[in-house]
Every structure is written in C-alpha cells, then in structure tokens.
C-alpha positions in Angstrom: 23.6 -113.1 40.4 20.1 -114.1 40.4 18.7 -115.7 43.9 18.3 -119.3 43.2 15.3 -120.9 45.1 16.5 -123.7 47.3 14.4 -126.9 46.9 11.3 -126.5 49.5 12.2 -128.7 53.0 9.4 -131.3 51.7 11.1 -132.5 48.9 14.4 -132.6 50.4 14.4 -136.3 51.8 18.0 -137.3 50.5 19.9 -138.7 53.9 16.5 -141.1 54.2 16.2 -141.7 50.8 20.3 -143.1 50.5 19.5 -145.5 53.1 16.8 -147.2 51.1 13.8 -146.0 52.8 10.7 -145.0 50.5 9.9 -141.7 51.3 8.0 -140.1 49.8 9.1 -136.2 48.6 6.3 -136.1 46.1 3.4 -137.9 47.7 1.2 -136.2 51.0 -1.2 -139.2 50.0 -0.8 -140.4 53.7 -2.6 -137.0 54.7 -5.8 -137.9 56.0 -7.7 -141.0 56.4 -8.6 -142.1 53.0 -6.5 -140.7 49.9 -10.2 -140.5 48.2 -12.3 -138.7 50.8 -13.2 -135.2 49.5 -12.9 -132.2 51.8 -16.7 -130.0 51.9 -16.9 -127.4 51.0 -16.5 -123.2 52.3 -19.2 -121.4 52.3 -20.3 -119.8 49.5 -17.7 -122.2 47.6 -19.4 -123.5 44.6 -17.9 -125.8 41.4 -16.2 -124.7 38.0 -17.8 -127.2 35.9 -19.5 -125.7 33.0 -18.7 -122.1 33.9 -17.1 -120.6 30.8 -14.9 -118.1 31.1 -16.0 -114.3 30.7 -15.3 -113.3 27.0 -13.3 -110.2 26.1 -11.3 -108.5 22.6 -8.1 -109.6 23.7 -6.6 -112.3 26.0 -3.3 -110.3 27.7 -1.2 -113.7 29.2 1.7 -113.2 31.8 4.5 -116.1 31.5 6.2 -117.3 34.2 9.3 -119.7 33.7 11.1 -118.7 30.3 13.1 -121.8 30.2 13.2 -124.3 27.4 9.4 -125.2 27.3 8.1 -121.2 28.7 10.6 -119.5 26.1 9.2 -121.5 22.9 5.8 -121.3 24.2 6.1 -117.1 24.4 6.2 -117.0 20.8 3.5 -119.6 20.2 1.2 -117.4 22.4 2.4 -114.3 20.8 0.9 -115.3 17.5 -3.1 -116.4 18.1 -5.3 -114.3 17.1 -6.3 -112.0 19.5 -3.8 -113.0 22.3 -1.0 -110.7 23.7 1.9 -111.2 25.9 2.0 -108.4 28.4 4.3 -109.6 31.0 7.0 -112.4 31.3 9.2 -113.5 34.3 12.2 -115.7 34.6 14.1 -116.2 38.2 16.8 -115.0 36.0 16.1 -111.3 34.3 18.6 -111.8 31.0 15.9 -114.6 30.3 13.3 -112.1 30.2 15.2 -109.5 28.7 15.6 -111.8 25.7 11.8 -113.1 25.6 11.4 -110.0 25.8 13.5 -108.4 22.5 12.9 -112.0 20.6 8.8 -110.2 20.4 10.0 -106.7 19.7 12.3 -107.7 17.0 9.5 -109.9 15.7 6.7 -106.7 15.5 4.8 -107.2 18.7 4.6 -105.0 21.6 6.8 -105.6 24.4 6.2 -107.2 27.2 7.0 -105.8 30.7 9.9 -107.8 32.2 10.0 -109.2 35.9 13.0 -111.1 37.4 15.9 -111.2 39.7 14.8 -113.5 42.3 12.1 -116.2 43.3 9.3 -113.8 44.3 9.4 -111.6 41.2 6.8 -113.2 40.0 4.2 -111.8 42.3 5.1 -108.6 41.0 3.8 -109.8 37.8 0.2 -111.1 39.7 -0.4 -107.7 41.1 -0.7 -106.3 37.5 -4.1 -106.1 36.8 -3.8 -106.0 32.6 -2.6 -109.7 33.0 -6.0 -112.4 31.9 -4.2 -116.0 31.6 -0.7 -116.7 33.4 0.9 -119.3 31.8 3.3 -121.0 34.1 6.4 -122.9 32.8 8.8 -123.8 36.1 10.2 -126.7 37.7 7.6 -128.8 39.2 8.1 -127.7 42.5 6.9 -124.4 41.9 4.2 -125.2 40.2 1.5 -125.0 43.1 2.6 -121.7 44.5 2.6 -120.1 41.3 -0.8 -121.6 40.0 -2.4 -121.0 43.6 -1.3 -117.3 43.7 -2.2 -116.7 40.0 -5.9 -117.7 41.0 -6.0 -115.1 44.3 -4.7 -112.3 42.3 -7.9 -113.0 39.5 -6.1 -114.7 37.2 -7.2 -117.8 34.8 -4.2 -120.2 34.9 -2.7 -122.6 32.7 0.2 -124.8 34.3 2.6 -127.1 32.8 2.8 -130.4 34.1 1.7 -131.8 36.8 0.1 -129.0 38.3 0.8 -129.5 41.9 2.8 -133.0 43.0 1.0 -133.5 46.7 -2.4 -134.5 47.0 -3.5 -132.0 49.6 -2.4 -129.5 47.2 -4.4 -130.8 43.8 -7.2 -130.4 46.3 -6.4 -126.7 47.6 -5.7 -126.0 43.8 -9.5 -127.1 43.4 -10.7 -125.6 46.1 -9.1 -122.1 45.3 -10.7 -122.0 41.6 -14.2 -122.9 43.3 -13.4 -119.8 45.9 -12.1 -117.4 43.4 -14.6 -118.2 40.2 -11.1 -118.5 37.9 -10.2 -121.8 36.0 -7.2 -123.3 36.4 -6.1 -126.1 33.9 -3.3 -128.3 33.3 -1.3 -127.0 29.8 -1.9 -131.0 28.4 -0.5 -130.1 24.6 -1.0 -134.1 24.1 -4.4 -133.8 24.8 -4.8 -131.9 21.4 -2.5 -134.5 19.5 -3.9 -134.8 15.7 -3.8 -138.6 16.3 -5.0 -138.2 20.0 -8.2 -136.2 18.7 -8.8 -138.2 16.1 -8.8 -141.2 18.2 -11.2 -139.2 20.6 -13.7 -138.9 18.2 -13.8 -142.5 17.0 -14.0 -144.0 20.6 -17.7 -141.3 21.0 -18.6 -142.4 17.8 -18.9 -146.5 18.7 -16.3 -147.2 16.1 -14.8 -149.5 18.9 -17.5 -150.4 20.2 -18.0 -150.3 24.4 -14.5 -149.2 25.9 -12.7 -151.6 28.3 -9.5 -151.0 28.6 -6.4 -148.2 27.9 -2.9 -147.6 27.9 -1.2 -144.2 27.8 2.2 -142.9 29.3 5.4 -141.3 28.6 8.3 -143.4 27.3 11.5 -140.7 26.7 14.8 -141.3 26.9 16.3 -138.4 28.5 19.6 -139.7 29.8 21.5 -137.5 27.9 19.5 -134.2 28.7 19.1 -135.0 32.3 22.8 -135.3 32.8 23.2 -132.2 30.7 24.6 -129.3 32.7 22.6 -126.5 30.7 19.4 -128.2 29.6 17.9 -128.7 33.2 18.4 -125.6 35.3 20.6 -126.7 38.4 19.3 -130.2 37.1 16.3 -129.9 38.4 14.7 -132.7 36.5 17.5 -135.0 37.7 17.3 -134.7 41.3 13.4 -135.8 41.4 15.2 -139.4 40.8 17.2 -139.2 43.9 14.3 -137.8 45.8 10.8 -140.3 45.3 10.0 -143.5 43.8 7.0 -142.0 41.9 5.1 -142.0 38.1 6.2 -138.4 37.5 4.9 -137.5 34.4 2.5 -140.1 33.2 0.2 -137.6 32.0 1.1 -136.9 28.2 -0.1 -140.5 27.7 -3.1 -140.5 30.3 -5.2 -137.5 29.9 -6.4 -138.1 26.3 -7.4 -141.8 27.0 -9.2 -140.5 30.3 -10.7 -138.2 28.0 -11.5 -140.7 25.3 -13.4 -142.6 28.4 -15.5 -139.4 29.2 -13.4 -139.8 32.5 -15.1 -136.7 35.1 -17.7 -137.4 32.6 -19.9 -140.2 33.1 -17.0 -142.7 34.8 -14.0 -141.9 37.1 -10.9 -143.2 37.9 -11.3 -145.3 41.0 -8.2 -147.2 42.1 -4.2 -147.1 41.4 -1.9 -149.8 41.8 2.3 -149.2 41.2 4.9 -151.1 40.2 8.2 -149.9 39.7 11.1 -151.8 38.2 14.9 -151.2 39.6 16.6 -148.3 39.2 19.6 -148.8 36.8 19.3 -146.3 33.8 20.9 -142.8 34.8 23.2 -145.4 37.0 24.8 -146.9 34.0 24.4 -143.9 31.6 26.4 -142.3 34.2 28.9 -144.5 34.6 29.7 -145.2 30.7 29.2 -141.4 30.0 29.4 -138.7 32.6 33.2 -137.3 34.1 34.2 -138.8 37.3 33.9 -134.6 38.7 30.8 -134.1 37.5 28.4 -133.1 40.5 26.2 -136.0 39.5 28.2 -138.4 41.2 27.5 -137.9 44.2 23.7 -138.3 43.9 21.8 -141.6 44.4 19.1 -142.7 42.0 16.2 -144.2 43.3 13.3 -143.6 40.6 12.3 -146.6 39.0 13.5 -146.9 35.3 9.7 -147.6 34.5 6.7 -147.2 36.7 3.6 -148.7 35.9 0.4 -147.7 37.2 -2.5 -150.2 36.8 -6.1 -147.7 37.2 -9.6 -149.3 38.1 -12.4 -147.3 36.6 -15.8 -146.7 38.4 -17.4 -148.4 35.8 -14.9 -151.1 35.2 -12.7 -150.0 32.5 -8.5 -150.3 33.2 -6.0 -147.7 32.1 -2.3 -148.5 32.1 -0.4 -145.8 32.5 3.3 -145.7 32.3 6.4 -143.6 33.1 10.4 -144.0 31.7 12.9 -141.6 30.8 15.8 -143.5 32.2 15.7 -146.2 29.8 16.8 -146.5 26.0 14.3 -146.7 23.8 12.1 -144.9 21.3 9.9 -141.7 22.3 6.2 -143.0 22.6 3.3 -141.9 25.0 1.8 -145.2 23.7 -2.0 -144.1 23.1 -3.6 -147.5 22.8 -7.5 -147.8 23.5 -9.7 -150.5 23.4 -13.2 -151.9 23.2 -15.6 -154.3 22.4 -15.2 -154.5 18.6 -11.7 -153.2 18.0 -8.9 -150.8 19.0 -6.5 -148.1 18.3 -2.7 -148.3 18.2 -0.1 -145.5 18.3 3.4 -145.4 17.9 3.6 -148.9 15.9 3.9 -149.6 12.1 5.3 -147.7 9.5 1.9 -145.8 8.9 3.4 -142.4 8.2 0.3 -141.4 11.0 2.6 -143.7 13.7 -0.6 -145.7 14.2 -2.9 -148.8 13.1 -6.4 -149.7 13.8 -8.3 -152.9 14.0 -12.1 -152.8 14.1 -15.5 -155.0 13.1 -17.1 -155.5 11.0 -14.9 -153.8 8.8 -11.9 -155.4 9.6 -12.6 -159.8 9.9 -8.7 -160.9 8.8 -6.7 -160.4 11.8 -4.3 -157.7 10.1 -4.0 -154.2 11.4 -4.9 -151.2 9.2 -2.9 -147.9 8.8 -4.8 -144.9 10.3 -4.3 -142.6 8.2 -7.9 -142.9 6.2 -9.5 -142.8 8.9 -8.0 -140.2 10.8 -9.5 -138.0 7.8 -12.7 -139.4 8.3 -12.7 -138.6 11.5 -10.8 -135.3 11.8 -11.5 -133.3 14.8 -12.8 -130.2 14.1 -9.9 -128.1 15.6 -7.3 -130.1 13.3 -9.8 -129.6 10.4 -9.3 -125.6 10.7 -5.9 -125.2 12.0 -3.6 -127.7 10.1 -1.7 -125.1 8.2 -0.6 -122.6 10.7 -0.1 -125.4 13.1 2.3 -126.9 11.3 5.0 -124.8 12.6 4.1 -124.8 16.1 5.8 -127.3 18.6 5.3 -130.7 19.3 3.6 -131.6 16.0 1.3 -128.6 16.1 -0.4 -129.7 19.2 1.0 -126.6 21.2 -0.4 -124.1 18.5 -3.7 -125.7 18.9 -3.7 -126.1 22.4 -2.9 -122.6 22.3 -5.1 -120.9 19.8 -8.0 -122.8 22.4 -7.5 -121.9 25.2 -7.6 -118.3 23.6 -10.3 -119.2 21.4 -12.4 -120.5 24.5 -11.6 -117.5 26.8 -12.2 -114.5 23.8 -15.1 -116.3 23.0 -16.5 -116.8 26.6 -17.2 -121.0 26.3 -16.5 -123.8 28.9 -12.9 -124.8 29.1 -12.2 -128.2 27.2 -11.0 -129.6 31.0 -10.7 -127.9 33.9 -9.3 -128.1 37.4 -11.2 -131.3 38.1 -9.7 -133.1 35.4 -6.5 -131.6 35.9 -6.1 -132.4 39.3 -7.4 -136.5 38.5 -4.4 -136.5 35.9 -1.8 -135.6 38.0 -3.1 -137.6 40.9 -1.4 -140.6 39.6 2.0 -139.0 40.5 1.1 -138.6 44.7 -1.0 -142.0 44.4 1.8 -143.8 42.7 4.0 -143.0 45.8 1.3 -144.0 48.6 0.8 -147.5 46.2 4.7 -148.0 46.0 5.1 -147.3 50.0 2.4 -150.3 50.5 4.2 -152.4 48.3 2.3 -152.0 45.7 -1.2 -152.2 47.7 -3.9 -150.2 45.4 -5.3 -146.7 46.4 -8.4 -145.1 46.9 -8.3 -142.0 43.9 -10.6 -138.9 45.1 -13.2 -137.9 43.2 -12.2 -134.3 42.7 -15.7 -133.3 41.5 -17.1 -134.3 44.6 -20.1 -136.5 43.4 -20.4 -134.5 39.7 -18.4 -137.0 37.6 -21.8 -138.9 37.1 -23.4 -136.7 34.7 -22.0 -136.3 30.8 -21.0 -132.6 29.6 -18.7 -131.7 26.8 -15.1 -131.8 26.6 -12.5 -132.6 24.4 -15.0 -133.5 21.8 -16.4 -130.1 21.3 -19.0 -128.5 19.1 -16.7 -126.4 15.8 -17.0 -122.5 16.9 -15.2 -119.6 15.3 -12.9 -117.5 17.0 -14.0 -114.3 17.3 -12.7 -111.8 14.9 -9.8 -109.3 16.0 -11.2 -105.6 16.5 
C-alpha cells in the first residue's frame, strides 16, 4: 500500500473548529502587521514581470497528481505541438503505471513513472530533462510541490489555488524572483471562449469605463464530495469541516481581474466576507448518505456560499462568489460592467450562455444574445484553435490554455499572467478567512508586485503569434 500523506498539523483545526470557534486552517492572514504590507526584497532578488521564458524545440513537462483533473490533463499536454510528457507521479504508482501505458498505447513515448509514497515526487524534480511541472494534487500540497519545482529549475504551472496561506503566496513570489522561473496558476477559465471574448470587448471601450464585476464558482458538488472514489480520502470534503473560507473563487475571478487590467494599471485593494450558514452537505447528508458512512462523523462549517465584496485601487468593485454545497446550476457567473453597458454569462437561452446590453447600439432596454458579437470580437487564440479544441476539456479552454503555455515557452514570449497575478487570485481564499474572523471587517490585499501594478503591459489580450514549427 501506497504511504498516504496525513493532512499537515496547520490545517488540522477539527476539536476547535466543532466547538464553533473560527479558526482558521486556510488563512496565515493574521501573520504580520498588516495583511498588505509587502516583504523587501533579497539581494540580488529581482521581479518576473515581463521576463519571457527561454525558448527551446520542445517543452518536456513532468505531472504531478494523476487524479481526475492531472490524468485528463496528461493527454491534453501529450498532444500540443511540440510538448512531451517525460515524467508523471502519483502518491499511488498503479496511477502512473496507467498514465503511463494510456500514452504508449496512444503512439507517444513513455514517460518515466515515479510513485509509492509522498516524496516521490522529488525524484521527479531532480531530473533535469523536465521544463514545465504541471501540478494536479489536493490543495494542501500545492505549495510544496510548486516551491520545490522552482528550486530544482523548473517553470511551474499549479492547479488551483496555488498556495492557501498568505505567507506562502508571498514565498511562492519570492522564490520565482530568486530562481528567474515562472510560476503560474493553471486558470483554464481564464481562456474561456466567452471569457476572452468578453476580454476583448471590455479593452476595446465597448462598455465603456469599467465599474463594477462579478465572477465566482457556483457547482453543486454534493454528490461528488460525498462520493467515496471521486475525492481521494475525500479530501475536498474535509476543507468544509476545517475553515470558513472562499475556497475556490478563482474560476470566476481571474478573467474579470484580467478584463480590469488588474496588476496592470489598477489592483485589488480591499476584501470583505460574508458567509451564509452552513446547511448543504448537512442535509444532502442526511437525505442521502448511509448512517456508516465515515462522513458522519464530520462537522461542516463552510458556508454554503461565500461572498467576497473587492475594492479596487481605482474604484471599481468585484464580487466574487463561492458554493458547491448548494443546489443549483453550474455557473462562474462572468458578469462585467461599465459606463455604457455590460456583459452577462450563464443567462438566456443564447446557445453562447450569455447576453449583452450596450449604447448606443442597444437604446430599448432588452438584452442581446452574444453570439454575433463574440465573432466580432474573437480572440485571436479562439480564432486559430477552435477545431482541435473542441475535444479538449472544459469547453476547449484546457486545450488552449494548454497549447499557450507551450506556445509561450517554445516560442520564448512573456507569460499571459504570472506569479503576481496568480498569487492576487488566490489571495481572496486567506483574506476571506481574516475578513470572516473580524466579522466581516474588510482587509488590506498586498500588492504582490510590490509598487509595479501601476504601469500597463500585456496580458491576456495578447498580440496573434505562431507557434513555432516542430523540428
């Protein structure tokens, strides 16, 4: 039997949390004086904006975590152009052993295999035909992995969040600036067709001056978080029964923080959480889950939706929102709006799932379906890549996300985002604890750029480039 890792002393707050007290296993905001002042700098310690990454033929990626979202995501990497997956790793070896066939069988070389137990994936860093590590474990792993992929020389794309504390978004920031390697949160939403589409309309005026936003990530996952296989060791479940917190608000937040040139011009100032009462997985449980089933003996404390109200520097508001314990319709929401109009996801029966309402073109108080203008104004990515994303996951969106970050690495150009804006999306889940501890008090969010978030660069909204061509 493989070694399970046990759930690190931090985050296991359960006799506190059963007696009602708001701890807070996600949140090391009360480190420090002020949950916004930024650490200086090391010496010789320099930032990672605009440094693009150093091109080469082929882009050699190691996986770690070949779970439900790292297994599908092996294949999609497997397939771009000019991408190989040398090495995968999975706590569990038969999971790598079948990764590991699943791309032989399918023509491509195999990949070395690590396993067996919680450290195997260091062997994996100290192989030094590994570019990219792509890491696909339970949240709490996330920062050790991501940390140790950057000291062994290693560009790093991490699922979400990438690191739930705040001192460790900061070291995670820190390390990229010491080590010269990019580090980015793997924010498939970010290249949504609608998501993109939206971008480009919001830089292009068509809503005039931005005020306001409202992103999130509205699942109902009753049913897989009470499933005994879909969760390894329901991992996802316990986070309920350990922190009040927004834990995974950032499929709806990053692409309107990128629509508002947020890290680019303006910055996310403030938070302020809400959190409603905790009844979902409660009652799922009690109409649907065995009397025996471990579950039972847990105690839910996440909020069934947590709202986090963010302050811009320049004024603008984004509402982000959290719920999987709740039953309802998937949405991450996606609404932004401005001066002469707005943008609306996840309503109507526009086959897009969206509607628009802008002047002058629109003076009658009816919404429009998006889908005309979403081919006005395709981005260039979805332009290029429609038909061979259409089989990818999620829509497409991992494919292209993929075949980017590839793309962008091959071809030696600035990441779309990088660790700054990485580490300011998953700030909301540490920030929404400190806010919810204070009774909903708002919080001070650092400026992970330490002063640079004044000044516009590129980002999502990219200039079209080719991908190199496969020698």
């Amino acid at each position: 039997m493989p070694e399970i890792p046990a759930v690190p002393r931090r985050l296991v707050l359960g006799g506190a949390l059963a007696t009602g007290a708001l701890a807070a296993g996600m949140g090391s905001a009360r480190a420090g004086t002020s949950e916004a002042a930024a650490p200086g700098r090391r010496p010789g310690q320099k930032s990672m904006i605009n440094v693009p990454y150093e091109a080469r033929d082929t882009v050699r990626v190691g996986i770690i975590g070949l779970g439900n979202r790292g297994g599908p995501m092996t294949t999609g990497w497997s397939v771009i152009p000019g991408c190989t997956v040398a090495a995968v790793c999975d706590i569990r070896p038969d999971r790598a052993k079948k990764s590991a066939d699943a791309l032989e069988k399918a023509g491509k070389p195999r990949p070395l295999e690590f396993g067996g137990s919680r450290d195997s994936y260091k062997e994996l860093l100290k192989r030094e035909d590994i570019d990219l590590v792509y890491i696909a474990t339970p949240w709490e792993f996330h920062y050790e992995q991501g940390r140790a992929a950057l000291l062994a020389g290693k560009h790093a794309a991490v699922e979400l969040p990438i690191a739930p504390e705040l001192k460790e978004l900061w070291d995670l920031v820190d390390t990229s600036e010491r080590t010269r390697r990019h580090l980015i949160l793997a924010e498939n939403c970010c290249y949504g067709r609608n998501e993109l589409a939206m971008l480009r309309m919001a830089h292009e005026g068509v809503f005039g001056e931005l005020t306001n936003g409202h992103g999130g990530y509205l699942h109902d996952l009753r049913a897989l978080l009470f499933d005994d296989t879909y969760y390894t060791d329901s991992w996802r479940r316990l986070w309920h029964t350990r922190s009040r917190a927004s834990f995974y608000p950032m499929h709806g937040l990053a692409p309107i923080a990128a629509a508002m040139d947020i890290n680019r011009g303006d910055r996310m100032a403030t938070l302020t959480a809400t959190a409603s009462a905790p009844k979902g997985l409660a009652d799922y449980r009690e109409r649907f889950v065995p009397k025996g089933h471990p579950s039972w003996k847990e105690t839910y404390i996440e909020g069934d939706l947590t709202t986090c109200m963010i302050q811009t520097a320049n004024g603008r508001t984004i509402r982000a929102e959290h719920d999987v314990s709740s039953p309802r319709p998937y949405s991450r929401i996606n609404t932004l709006a401005g001066s002469r109009g707005l943008f609306e996801d996840y309503a109507g029966d526009d086959p897009t799932g969206a509607r628009v309402y802008f002047e002058p073109d629109h003076s009658d108080d009816v919404w429009r379906g998006f889908a005309p203008y979403r081919e006005e104004h395709e981005h260039w990515l979805w332009r290029e890549l429609a038909d061979e994303a259409e089989n990818g996951g999620h829509g497409g969106m991992d494919y292209v996300m993929q075949w980017r970050i590839v793309q962008s690495m091959r071809a030696g150009l600035v990441p779309d985002f990088d660790v700054y804006d990485s580490a300011a999306w998953c700030s909301a889940v540490p920030l929404s604890v400190k806010s919810l501890e204070n009774k909903g008090r708002p919080v001070q969010m650092p400026d992970f750029t330490r002063g640079s978030w004044v000044g516009k660069r590129p980002g999502l909204d990219s200039k079209q480039t080719e991908m190199p061509p496969v020698r």
